[in-house]
N, C-alpha and C positions, 0 to 999 in steps of 0.2 A: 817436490821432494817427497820421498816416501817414505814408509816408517815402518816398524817391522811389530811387532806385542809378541811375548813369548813368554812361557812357564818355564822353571828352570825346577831340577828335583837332585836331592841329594839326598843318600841315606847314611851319615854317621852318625857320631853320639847323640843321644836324645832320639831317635829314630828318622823315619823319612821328613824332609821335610820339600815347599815348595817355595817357589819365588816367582812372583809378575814384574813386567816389567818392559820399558819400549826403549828401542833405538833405532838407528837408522844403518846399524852395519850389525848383525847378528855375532858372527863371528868374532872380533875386536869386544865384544859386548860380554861374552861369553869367557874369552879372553882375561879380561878384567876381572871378572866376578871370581875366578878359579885364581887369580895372581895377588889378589887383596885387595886390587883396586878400584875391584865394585863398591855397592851397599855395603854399607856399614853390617847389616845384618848378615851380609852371602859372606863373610869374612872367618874365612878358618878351615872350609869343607870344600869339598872336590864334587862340581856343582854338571848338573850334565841337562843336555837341550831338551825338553819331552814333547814341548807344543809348540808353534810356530804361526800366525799369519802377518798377511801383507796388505797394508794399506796404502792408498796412491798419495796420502797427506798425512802428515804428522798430529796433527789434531785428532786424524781419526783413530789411530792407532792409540793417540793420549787417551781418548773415549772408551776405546777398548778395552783397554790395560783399567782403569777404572771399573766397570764392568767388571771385568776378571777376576781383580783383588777381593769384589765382595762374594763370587761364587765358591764358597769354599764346596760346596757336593762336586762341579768338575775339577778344582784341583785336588779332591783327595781322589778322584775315579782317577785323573791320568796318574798322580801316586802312584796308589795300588796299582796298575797295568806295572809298571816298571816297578816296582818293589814289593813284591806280593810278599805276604808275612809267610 
């Protein structure tokens, strides 16, 4: 089974902001997150794809997104690429 890790970026009230996170169907995932039925936190804003990889196992993808979460210097760099001040 494989897994997907992906940054999500949104810029409303409060300014830009980002979200990590893993599934197995990007789309559907994405989906959710813009309809309410994501994260408790993506709930309210119109949430858009910035970053994307693919892993062959869910585990590793779980690794990744870990990883991701604590790298706040590249989730403010892909930010800013899409929401320049």
């Amino acid at each position: 089974m494989c897994g997907f890790v992906y940054i999500l970026g949104s810029n409303g009230q409060g300014g830009p902001r980002s979200y990590v996170g893993w599934t197995n169907d990007l789309d559907a995932r994405l989906e959710a997150h813009n309809s309410g039925r994501g994260a408790k936190s993506t709930r309210g804003r119109t949430w858009v794809l910035l970053y994307a990889e693919k892993f062959s196992e869910k585990r590793e993808a779980q690794s990744r997104e870990w990883h991701l979460k604590r790298d706040r210097k590249l989730r403010k760099s892909v930010l800013c690429e899409t929401f320049p001040n």
